[in-house]
Backbone as a ProteinNet text record, in pm:
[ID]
protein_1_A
[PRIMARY]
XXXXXXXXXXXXXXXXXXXXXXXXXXXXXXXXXXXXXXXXXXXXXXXXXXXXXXXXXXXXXXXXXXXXXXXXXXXXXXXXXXXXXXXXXXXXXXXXXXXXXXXXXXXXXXX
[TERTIARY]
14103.8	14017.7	13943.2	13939.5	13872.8	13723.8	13640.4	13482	13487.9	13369.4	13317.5	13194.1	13220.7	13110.1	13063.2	12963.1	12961.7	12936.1	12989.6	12974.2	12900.5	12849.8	12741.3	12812.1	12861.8	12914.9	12820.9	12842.7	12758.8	12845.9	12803.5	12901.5	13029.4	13096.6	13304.1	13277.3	13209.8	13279.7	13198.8	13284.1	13207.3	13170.4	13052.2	12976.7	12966.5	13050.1	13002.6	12928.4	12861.7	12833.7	12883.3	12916.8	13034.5	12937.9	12805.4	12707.4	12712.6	12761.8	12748.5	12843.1	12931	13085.2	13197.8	13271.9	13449.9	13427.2	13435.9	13484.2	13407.1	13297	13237.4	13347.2	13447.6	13559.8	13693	13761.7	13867.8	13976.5	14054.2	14132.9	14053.2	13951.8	13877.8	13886	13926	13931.2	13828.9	13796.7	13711.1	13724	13695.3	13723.8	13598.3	13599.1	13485.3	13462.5	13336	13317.4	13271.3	13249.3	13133.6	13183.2	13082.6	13071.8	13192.8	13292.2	13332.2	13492.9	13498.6	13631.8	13693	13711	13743.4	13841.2	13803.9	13939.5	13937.1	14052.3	14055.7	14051.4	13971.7	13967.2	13991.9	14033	14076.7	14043	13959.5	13943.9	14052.9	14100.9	14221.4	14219.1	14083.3	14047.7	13902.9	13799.1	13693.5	13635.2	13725.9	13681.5	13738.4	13859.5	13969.4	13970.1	13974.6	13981.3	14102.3	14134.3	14225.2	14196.2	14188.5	14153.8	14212.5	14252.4	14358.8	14329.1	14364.5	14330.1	14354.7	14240.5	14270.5	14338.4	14379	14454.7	14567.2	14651.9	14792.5	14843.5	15010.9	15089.7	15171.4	15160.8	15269.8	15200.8	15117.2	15021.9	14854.8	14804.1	14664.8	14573.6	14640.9	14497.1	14433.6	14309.3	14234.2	14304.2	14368.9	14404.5	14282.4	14286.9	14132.8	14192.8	14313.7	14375.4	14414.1	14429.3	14446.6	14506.2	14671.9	14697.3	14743.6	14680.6	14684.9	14588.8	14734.9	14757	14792.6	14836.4	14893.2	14808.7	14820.5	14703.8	14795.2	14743.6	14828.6	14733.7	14803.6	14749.6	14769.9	14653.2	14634.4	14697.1	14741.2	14826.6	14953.4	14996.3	15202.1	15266.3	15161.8	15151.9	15265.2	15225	15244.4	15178.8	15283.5	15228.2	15239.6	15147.6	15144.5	15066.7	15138.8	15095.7	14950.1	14838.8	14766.5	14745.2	14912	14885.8	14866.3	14959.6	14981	15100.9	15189.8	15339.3	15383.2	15473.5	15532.1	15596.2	15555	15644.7	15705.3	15658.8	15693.1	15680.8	15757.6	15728.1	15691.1	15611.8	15692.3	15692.5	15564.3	15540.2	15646.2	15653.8	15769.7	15735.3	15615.6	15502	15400.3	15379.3	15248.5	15156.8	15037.1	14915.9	14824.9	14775.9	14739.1	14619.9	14654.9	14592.9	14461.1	14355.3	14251.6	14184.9	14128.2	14099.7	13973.8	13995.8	13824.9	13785.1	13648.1	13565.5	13458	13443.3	13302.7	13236.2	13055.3	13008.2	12909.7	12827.8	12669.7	12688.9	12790.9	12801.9	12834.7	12900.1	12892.2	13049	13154.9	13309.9	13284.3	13349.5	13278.4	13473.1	13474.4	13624.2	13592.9	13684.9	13771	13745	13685	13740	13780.6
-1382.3	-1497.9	-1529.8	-1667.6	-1670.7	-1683.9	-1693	-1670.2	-1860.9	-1888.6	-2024.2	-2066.1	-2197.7	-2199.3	-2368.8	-2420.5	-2499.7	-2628.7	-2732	-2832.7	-2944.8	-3009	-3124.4	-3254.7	-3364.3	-3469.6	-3570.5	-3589.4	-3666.3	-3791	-3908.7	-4015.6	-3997.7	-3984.2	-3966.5	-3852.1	-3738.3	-3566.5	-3549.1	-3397.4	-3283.1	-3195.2	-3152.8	-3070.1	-2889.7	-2808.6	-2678.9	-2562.2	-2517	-2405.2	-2261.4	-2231.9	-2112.4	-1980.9	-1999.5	-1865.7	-1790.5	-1679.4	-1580	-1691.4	-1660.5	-1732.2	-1672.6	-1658.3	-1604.8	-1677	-1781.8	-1878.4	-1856.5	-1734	-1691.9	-1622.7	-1595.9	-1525.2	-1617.8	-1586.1	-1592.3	-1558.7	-1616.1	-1575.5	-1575.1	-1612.9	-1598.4	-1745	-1744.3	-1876.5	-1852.5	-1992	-2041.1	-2178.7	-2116.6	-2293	-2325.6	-2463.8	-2547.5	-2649.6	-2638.3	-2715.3	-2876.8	-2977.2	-3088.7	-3218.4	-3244.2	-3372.6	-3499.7	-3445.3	-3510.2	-3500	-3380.4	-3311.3	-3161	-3072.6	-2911.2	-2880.9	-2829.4	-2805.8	-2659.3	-2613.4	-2494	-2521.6	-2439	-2439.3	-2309	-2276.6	-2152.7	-2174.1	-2088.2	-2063.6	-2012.9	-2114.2	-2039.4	-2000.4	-2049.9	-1993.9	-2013.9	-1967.8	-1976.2	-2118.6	-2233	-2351.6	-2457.7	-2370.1	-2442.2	-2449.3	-2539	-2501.8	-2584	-2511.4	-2598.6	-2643.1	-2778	-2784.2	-2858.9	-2818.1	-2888.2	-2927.2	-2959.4	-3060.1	-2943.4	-2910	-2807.8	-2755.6	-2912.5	-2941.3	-2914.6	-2858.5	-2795.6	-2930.9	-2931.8	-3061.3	-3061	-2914.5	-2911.6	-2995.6	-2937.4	-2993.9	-3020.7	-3028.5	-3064.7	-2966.4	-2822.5	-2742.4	-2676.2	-2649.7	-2561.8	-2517.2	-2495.4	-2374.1	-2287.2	-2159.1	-2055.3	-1970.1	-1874.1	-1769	-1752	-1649.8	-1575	-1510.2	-1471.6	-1360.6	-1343.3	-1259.4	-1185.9	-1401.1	-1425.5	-1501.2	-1672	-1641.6	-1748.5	-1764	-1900.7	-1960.3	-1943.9	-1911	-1901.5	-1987.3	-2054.1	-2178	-2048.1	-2064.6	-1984.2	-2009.3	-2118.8	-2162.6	-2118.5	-2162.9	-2135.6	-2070.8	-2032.9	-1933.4	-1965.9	-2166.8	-2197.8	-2092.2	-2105.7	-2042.3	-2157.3	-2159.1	-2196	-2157.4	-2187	-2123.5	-2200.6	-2099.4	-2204.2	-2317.9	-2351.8	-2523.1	-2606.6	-2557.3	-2636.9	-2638.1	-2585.5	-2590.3	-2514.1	-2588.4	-2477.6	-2337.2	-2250	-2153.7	-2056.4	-2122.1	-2087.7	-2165.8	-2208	-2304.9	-2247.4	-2323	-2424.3	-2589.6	-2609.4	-2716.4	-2759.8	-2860.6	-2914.8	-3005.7	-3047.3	-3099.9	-3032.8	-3059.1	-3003.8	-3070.5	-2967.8	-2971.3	-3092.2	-3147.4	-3266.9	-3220.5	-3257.9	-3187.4	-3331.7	-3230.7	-3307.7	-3274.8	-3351.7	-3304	-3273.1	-3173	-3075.7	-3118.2	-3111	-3091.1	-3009	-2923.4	-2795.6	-2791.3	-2816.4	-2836.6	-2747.1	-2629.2	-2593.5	-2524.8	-2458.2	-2360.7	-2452.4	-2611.3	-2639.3	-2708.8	-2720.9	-2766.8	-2895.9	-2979.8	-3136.6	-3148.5	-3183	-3200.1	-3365.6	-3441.9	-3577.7	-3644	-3714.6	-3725.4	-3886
11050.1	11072.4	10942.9	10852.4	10765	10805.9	10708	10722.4	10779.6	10791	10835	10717.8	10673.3	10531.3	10549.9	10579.7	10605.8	10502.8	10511.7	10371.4	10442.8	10294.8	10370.1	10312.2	10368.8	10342.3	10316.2	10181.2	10059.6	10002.5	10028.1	9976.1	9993.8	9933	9952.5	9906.2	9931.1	9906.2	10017.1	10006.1	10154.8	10010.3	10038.4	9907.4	9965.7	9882	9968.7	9819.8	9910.5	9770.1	9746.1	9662.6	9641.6	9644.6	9633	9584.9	9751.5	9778.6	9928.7	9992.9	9964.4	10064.2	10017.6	10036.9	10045.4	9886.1	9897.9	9745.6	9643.3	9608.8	9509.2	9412	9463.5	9390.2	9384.5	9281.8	9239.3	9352.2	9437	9517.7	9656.8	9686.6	9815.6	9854.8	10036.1	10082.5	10229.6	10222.9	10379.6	10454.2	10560.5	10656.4	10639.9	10623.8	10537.6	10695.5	10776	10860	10804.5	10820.9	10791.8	10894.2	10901.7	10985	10922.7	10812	10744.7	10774.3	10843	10859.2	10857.5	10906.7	10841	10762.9	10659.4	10561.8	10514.1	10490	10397.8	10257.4	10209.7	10096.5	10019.3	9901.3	9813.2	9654.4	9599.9	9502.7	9391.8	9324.4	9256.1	9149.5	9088	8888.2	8905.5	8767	8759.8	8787.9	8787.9	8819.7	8889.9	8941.2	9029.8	9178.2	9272.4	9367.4	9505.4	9560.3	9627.4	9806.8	9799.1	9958.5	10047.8	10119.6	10262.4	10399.3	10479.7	10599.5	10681	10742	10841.7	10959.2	10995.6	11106.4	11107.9	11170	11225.8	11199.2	11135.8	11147.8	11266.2	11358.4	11508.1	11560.1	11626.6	11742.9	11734.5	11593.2	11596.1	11591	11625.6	11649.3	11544.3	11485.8	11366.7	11313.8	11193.6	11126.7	11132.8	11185.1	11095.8	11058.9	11073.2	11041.7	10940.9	10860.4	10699.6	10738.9	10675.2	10650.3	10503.2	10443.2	10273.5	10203.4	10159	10078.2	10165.5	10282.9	10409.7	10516.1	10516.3	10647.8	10737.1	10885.3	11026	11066.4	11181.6	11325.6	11437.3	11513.8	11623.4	11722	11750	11881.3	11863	11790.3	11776.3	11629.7	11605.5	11460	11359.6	11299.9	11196.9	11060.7	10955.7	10812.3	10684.8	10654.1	10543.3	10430.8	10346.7	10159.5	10155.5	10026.8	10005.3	9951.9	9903	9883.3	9965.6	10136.2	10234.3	10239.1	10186.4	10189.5	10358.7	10401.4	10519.8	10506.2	10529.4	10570.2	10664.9	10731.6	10905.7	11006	11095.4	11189.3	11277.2	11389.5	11402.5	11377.2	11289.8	11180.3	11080.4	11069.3	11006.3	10847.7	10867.5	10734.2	10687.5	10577.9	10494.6	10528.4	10527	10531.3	10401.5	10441.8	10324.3	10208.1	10106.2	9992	9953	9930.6	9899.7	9752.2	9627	9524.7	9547.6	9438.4	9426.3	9265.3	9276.2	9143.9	9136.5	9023	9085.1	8921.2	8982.2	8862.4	8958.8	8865.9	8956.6	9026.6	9047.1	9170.6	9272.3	9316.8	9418.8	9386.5	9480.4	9498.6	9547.3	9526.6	9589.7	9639.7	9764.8	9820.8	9875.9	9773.5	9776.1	9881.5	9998.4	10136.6	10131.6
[MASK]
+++++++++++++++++++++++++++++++++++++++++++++++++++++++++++++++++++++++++++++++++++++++++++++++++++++++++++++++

């Protein structure tokens, strides 16, 4: 189960802060709640970050599940990479990629 980190939706970004969250590190990911939408997000370098549409492409439901390096869907235990790529169905599309920018300790995700 990834952690839960909540972002505050500010003009066209969801704003989250990386200080005491999974995403303080290099390789650490979290489901990002906001009134804006839930997304996963993953820390991939000291200033990189990658964030995706949280939503299952089978049937709609949360992604929250981690395993290692791969997001699982709790219902019908889709996998996907942390780009959003498929790798297990029973999803047939990728997960939609949203751009990040991080200045301040804070990831600002695209919406």
């Amino acid at each position: 189960m990834l952690g839960v980190v909540p972002g505050r939706f500010a003009g066209s970004g969801v704003q989250v802060t990386t200080a005491g969250s999974p995403l303080d590190n290099i390789g650490g990911a979290a489901l990002v709640e906001s009134t804006a939408g839930v997304f996963l997000v993953s820390r991939t370098s000291a200033t990189g970050f990658m964030a995706l549409d949280a939503t299952c492409s089978h049937e709609s439901c949360t992604v929250t599940g981690a395993d290692g390096n791969v997001y699982v869907c709790p219902c019908h235990g889709s996998r996907y990479s942390r780009t959003g790529q498929v790798l297990e169905g029973p999803a047939k599309a990728a997960l939609r990629q949203y751009a990040t920018t991080f200045a301040d300790g804070v990831v600002t995700i695209a919406v």
